[in-house]
DRENTORVO-906258 format. One line per 3 residues: their letters; for each residue x, y, z of C-alpha. Coordinates in steps of 0.25 Angstrom, whole numbers, plus 5000, padded with zeros to 4 digits. Layout:
<nodes>
a	X Y Z; ...
</nodes>
This chain:
<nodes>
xxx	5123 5110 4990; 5137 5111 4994; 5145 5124 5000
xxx	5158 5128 4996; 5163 5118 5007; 5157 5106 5003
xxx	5144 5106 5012; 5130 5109 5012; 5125 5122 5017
xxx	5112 5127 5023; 5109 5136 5013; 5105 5132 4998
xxx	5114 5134 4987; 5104 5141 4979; 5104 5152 4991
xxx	5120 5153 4994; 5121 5152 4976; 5110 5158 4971
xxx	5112 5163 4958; 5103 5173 4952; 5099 5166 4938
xxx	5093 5154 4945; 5082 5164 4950; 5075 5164 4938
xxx	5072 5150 4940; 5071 5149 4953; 5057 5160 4953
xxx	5054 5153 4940; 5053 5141 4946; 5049 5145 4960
xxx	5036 5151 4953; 5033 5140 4944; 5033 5129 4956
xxx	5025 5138 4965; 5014 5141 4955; 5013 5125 4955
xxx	5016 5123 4970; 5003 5131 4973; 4992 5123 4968
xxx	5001 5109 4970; 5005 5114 4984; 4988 5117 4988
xxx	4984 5104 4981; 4995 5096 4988; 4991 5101 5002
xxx	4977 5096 4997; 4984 5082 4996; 4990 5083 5009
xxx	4975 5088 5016; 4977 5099 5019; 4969 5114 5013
xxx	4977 5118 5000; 4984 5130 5006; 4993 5123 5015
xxx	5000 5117 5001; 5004 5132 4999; 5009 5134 5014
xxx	5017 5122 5012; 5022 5128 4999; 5030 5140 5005
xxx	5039 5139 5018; 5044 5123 5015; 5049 5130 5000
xxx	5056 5140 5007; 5064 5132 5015; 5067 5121 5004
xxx	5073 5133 4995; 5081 5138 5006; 5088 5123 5010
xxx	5083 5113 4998; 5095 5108 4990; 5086 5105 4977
xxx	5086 5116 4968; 5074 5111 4961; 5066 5103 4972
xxx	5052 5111 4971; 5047 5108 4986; 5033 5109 4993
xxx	5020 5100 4995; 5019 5087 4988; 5009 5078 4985
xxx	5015 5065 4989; 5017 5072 5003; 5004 5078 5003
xxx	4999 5064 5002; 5008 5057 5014; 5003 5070 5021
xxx	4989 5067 5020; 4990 5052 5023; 4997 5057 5035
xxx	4987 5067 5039; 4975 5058 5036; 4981 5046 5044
xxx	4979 5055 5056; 4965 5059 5053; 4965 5074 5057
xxx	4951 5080 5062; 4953 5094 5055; 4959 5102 5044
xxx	4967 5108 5055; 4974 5095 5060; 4976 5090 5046
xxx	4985 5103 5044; 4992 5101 5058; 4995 5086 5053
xxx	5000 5090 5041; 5010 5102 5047; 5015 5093 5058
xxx	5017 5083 5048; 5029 5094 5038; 5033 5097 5051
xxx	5036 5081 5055; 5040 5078 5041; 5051 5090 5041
xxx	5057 5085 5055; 5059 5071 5049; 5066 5077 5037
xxx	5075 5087 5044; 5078 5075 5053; 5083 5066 5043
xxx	5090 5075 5035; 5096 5082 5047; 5101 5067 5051
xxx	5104 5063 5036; 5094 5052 5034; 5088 5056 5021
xxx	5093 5042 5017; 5081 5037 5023; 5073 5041 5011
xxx	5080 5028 5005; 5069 5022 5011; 5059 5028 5002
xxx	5066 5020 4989; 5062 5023 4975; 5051 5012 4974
xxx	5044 5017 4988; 5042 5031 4982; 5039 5026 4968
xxx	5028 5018 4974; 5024 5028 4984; 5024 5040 4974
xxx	5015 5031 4964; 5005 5028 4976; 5006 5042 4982
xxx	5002 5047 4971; 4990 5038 4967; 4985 5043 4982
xxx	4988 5057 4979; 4980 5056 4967; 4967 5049 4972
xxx	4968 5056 4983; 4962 5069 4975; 4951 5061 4971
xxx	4941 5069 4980; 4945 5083 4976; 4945 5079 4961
xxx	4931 5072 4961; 4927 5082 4972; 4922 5071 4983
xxx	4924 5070 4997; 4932 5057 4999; 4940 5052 5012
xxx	4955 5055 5015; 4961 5042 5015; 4972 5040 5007
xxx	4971 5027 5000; 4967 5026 4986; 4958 5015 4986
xxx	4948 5022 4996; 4951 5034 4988; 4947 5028 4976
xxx	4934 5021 4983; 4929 5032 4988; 4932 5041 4977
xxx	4924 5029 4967; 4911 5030 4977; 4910 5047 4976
xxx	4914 5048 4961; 4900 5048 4960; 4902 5062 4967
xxx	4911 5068 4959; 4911 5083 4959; 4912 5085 4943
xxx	4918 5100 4943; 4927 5095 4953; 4932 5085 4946
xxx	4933 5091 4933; 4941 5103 4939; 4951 5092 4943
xxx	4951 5085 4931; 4953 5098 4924; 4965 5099 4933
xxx	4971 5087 4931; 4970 5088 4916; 4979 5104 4916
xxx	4989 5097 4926; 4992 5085 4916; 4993 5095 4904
xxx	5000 5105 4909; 5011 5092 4913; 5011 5085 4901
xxx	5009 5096 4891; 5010 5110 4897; 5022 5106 4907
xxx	5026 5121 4909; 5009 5125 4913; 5009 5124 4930
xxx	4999 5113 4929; 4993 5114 4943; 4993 5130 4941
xxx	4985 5129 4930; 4975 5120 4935; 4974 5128 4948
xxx	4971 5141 4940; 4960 5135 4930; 4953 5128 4939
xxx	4952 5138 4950; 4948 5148 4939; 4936 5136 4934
xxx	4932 5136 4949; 4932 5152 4948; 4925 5153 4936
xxx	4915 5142 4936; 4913 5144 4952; 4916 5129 4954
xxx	4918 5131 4969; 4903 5132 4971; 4900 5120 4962
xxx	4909 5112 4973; 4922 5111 4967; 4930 5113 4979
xxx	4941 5125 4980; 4952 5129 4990; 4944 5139 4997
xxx	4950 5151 5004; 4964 5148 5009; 4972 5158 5019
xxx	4980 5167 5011; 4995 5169 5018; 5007 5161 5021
xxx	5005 5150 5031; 5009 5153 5045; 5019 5149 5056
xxx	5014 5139 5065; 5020 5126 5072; 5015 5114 5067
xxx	5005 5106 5078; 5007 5092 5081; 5007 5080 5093
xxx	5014 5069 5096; 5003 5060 5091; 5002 5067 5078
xxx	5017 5067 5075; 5018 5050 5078; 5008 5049 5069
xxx	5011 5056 5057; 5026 5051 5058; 5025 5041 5049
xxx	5019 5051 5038; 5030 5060 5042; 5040 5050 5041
xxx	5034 5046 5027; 5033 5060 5020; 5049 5064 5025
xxx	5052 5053 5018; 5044 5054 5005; 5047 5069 5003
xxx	5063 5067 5006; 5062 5057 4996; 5055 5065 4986
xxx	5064 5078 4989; 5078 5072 4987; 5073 5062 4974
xxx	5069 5076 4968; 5079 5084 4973; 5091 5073 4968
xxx	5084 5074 4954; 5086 5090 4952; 5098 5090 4956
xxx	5106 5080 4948; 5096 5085 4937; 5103 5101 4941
xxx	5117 5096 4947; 5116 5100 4962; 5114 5093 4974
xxx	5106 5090 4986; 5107 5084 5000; 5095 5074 5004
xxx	5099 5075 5019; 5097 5093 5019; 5086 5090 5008
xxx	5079 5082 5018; 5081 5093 5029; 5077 5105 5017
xxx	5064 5096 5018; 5060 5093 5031; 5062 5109 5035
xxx	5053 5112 5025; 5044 5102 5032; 5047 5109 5044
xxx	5045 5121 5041; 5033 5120 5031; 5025 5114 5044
xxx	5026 5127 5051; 5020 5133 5039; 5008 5125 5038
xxx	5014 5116 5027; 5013 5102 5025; 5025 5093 5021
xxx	5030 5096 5008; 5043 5091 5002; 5048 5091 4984
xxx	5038 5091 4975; 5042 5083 4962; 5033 5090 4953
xxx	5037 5105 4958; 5050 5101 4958; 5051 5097 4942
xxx	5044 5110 4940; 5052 5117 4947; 5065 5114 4940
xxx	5057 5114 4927; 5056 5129 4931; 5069 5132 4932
xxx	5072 5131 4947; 5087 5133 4951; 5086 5133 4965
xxx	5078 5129 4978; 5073 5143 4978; 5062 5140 4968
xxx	5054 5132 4980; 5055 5147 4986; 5049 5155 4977
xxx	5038 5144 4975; 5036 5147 4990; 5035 5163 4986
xxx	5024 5160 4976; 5017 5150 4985; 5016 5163 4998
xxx	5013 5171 4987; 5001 5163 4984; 4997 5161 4999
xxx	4999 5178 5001; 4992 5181 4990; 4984 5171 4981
xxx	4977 5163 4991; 4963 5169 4986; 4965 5162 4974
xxx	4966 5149 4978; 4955 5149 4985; 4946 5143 4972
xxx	4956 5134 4968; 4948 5119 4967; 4952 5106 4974
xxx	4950 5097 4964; 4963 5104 4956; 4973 5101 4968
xxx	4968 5087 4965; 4972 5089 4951; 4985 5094 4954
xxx	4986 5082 4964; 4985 5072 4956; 4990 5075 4944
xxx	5003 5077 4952; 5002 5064 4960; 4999 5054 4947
xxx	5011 5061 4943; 5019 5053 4954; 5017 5041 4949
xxx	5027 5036 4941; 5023 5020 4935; 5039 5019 4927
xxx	5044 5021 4940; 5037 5010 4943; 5040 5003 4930
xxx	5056 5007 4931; 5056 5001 4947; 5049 4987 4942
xxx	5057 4987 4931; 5072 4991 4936; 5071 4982 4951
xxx	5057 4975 4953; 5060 4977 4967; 5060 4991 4966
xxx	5046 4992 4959; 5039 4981 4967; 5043 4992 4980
xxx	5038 5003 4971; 5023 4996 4969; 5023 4989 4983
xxx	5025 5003 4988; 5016 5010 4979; 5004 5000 4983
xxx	5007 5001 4997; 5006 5018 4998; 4992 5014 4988
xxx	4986 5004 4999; 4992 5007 5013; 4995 5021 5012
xxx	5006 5032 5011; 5014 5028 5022; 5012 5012 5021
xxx	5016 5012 5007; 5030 5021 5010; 5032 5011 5022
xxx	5030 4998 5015; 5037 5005 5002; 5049 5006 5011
xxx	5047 4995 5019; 5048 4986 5006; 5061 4992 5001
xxx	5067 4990 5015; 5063 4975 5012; 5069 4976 4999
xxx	5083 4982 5001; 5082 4973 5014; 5079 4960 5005
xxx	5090 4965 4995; 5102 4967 5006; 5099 4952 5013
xxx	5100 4947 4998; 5111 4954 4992; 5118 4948 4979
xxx	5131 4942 4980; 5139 4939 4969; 5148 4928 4966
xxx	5161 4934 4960; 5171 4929 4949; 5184 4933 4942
xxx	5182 4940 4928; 5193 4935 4919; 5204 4948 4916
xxx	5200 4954 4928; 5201 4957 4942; 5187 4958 4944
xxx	5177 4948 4949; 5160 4949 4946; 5148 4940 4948
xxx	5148 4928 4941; 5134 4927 4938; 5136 4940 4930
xxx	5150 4938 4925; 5153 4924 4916; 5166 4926 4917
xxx	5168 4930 4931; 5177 4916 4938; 5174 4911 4952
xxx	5188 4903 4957; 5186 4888 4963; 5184 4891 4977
xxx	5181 4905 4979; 5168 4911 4980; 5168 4928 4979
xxx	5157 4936 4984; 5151 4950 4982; 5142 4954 4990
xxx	5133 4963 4984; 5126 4972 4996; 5133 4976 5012
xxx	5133 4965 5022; 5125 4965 5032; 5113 4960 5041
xxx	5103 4958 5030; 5112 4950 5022; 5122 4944 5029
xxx	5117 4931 5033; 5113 4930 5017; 5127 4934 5013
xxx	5134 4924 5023; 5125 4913 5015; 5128 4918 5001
xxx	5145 4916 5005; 5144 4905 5010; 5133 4897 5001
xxx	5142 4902 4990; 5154 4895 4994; 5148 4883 4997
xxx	5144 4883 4985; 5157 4886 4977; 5166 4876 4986
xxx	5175 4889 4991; 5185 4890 5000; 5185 4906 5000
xxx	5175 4918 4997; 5179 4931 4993; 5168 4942 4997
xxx	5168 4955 4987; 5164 4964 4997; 5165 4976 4987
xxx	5150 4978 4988; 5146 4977 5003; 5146 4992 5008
xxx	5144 4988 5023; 5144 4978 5033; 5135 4976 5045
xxx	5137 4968 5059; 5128 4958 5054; 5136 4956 5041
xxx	5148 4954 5048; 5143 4944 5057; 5139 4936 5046
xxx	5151 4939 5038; 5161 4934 5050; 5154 4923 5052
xxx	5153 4919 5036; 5167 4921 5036; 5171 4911 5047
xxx	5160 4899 5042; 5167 4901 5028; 5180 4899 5036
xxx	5177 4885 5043; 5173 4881 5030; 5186 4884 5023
xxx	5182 4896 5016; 5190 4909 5016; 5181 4923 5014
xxx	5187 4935 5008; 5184 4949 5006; 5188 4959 4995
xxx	5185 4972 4992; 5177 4976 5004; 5174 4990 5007
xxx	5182 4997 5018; 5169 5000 5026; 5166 4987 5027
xxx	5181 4983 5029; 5179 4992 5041; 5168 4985 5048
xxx	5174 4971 5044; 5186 4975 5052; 5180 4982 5062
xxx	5171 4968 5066; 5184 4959 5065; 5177 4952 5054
xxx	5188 4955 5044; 5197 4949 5055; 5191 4936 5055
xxx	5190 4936 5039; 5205 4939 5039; 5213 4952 5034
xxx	5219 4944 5022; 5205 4940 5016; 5201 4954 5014
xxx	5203 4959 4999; 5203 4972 4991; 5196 4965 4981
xxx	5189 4950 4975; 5202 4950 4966; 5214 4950 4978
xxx	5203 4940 4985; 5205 4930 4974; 5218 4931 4972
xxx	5221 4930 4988; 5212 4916 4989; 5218 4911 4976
xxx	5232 4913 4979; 5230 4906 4991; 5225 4894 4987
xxx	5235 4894 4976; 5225 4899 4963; 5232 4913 4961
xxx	5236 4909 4946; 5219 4904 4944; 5215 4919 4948
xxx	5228 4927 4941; 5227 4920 4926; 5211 4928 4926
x	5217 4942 4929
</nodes>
């Protein structure tokens, strides 16, 4: 958002322009999201290992402060199963001895999180979540989500089964005590599943995981399921959470730095993807670097309110625009309805079953995948899809963090590999024109006897320059010539490396008899030419505004101007 003055403000639009008619909206959409936040909010803390009711605490002050200071007018913000999952690979990495220090893990962990978020937005580094291309989170959603999902397995079958994360022990384990299946358990879940499915492919305006919160606690009421062993919430504390500053050491911060590290990534990417969608959808704008900082004091300020890490949810989200939402204010008024809750109906939660929160669970998890992603990646740059599927096999076998790392690590290699082999065309005359284009494309583009023009498709510099100084100087080898002309009008910037070799290129050429040119170079890299003396040593008069005044220089000079005018 923009002030009068061009510049961004602290406070909101929606605060500083609020106009009445969107309130309708708003606490429409504010309620609706809240009545769904409840039962996702208990069953994503379930996800992350901690006690349902901390899903709830982390549902109120982060809300707050996003509708104070978010940009997004629609962004619906709160715990989130993909988190939920990074926090519980984190947490169990470190195999805490109680409940207790679980819950500290997981505080101390917001609390981390946060920091690295204000940080880098405070510094303007949210370009760092380029790093997490789309292939690396279309690969890492899809195997998220297949953990996510399997990782419910023992609340929907109702067996005790191990805490480790990866799916084929998850599915090991859970094939040897099928045999133990707790059948109400099972069929509650299943019952749950079915109503979520429905009520999003045929009933789309039914809150799905409100519905199947209220019918089965009202089955586990009525048919005293409880006491046949279908496990329940139990009593929780009724109240809002209290103020506390979150515990930690030295040792427990180094080691859950890379999970840290991980989960400010992933949610920022999350957030701004989202948040760019509803507003070109609306027409507004947003600002990643404060929406990075919005997101990390949420984190900061959720951890002193026993929340865990929570960032944009993408099924909220779509329901809360779906509901009419004009401003940020709508995460607030969820937040109302959640304290609410925790004031006054926390007795009545008390008989809601486990094995629905894994319904909810996966349901929404199998929801992330997304195979014609997968399909469009293959299919538009094989590259891109073989990162996506590299990615999504990594997170499956290695784990959460190893799969973002390699992920990352193989896109590096990729962009890497495609800078120190960047395409350079060979260039000839179109006839009628001023203009000159890649001959392998163009059958009429015309090369002259004797000079070679080049267009470097990509910025010079250390990763490609010695490959660069090979293509120039192979290709006039190959065509006899006695000058090249380099179109520049493609390389954005030059490094130390890449004039080096561009120096030393330029005087090999020279005790060969070969002139080098340059047209149409950008003042940028002009600049840096001429700040290193390299343009000196080319010469002043071999620097041209563009390949046209180049060809006609060399060819007047060797007495071939009327060759190159009778084609204009």
């Amino acid at each position: 958002m923009k002030s009068s003055g061009s510049r961004q403000t602290l406070l909101p639009e929606w605060i500083r322009d609020y106009d009445r008619s969107r309130f309708t909206g708003d606490l429409f959409a504010g309620i609706t999201v809240g009545v769904v936040l409840v039962p996702q909010g208990m069953a994503y803390a379930l996800l992350a290992g901690v006690p349902p009711i901390y899903g709830l605490y982390a549902s109120l002050i982060p809300l707050f402060v996003y509708s104070f200071f978010g940009t997004s007018r629609h962004l619906a913000v709160g715990i989130v199963a993909i988190d939920s999952l990074i926090v519980a690979a984190g947490i169990a990495s470190m195999a805490p001895s109680t409940p207790a220090d679980a819950l500290a893990l997981a505080f101390m962990l917001a609390l981390m999180v946060g920091l690295i978020q204000m940080v880098m937005g405070a510094l303007r580094f949210g370009f760092v979540v380029n790093l997490l291309s789309r292939p690396v989170i279309t690969g890492f959603t899809g195997a998220a989500a297949i953990i996510i999902g399997l990782s419910q397995l023992k609340h929907l079958l109702g067996v005790p089964l191990g805490r480790n994360l990866n799916v084929f022990f998850l599915l090991s384990e859970a094939i040897e005590k099928v045999g133990a299946t707790h059948i109400p358990t099972l069929l509650i879940g299943l019952a749950g599943i079915i109503i979520l499915v429905l009520c999003r492919k045929q009933f789309p305006r039914i809150p799905g995981p409100l519905t199947a919160v209220v019918l089965s606690t009202l089955a586990v009421i009525f048919l005293n399921l409880d006491e046949g062993g279908v496990s329940v919430v139990g009593i929780i504390p009724s109240g809002l959470p209290s103020l506390a500053v979150p515990a930690f050491t030295m040792e427990s911060v180094e080691a859950l730095l890379p999970t840290a590290l991980t989960l400010a990534l992933v949610q920022f990417m999350g957030v701004i993807s989202l948040s760019k969608v509803f507003a070109a959808k609306h027409g507004y704008q947003i600002y990643p670097s404060r929406e990075l900082v919005v997101l990390g004091a949420m984190n900061v300020a959720g951890s002193f309110f026993q929340s865990v890490p929570v960032s944009g949810s993408y099924s909220r989200s779509a329901v809360n625009e779906q509901s009419g939402a004009q401003t940020s204010l709508a995460n607030g008024i969820a937040a109302l309805l959640v304290g609410l809750v925790l004031l006054f109906l926390t007795p009545v939660l008390k008989m809601l079953p486990i094995p629905i929160f894994a319904a909810i669970i996966m349901v929404s998890a199998f929801g992330l995948i997304d195979v014609r992603e997968v399909r469009y990646l293959l299919t538009t740059k094989v590259v891109d899809g073989t990162i996506a599927l590299i990615t999504f096999i990594a997170t499956l076998t290695l784990g959460i963090h190893q799969g973002v790392l390699v992920g990352v690590g193989i896109s590096v290699i990729a962009v890497m590999y495609r800078i120190s082999k960047p395409n350079v065309a060979i260039l000839g005359h179109l006839p009628d024109s001023r203009s000159f284009r890649d001959v392998e494309n163009h059958a009429l583009a015309h090369e002259f006897d004797g000079v070679v023009i080049l267009r470097i498709d990509a910025s010079f510099s250390f990763a490609n320059a010695d490959r660069l100084r090979y293509v120039i100087t192979s290709t006039v080898r190959k065509r006899d010539a006695k000058a090249v002309i380099l179109d520049a009008s493609t390389v954005n910037d030059m490094d130390s490396t890449a004039l080096a070799v561009l120096s030393d290129t330029n005087n090999v050429l020279r005790e060969n008899g070969v002139d080098m040119y340059i047209a149409s170079a950008r003042q940028p890299v002009l600049d840096v030419l001429n700040a290193s003396g390299v343009s000196a040593e080319i010469g002043g008069d071999h620097f041209f505004l563009s390949p046209h005044r180049a060809v006609l220089h060399v060819l007047s000079s060797w007495g071939r101007e009327s060759e190159y005018r009778s084609r204009i």
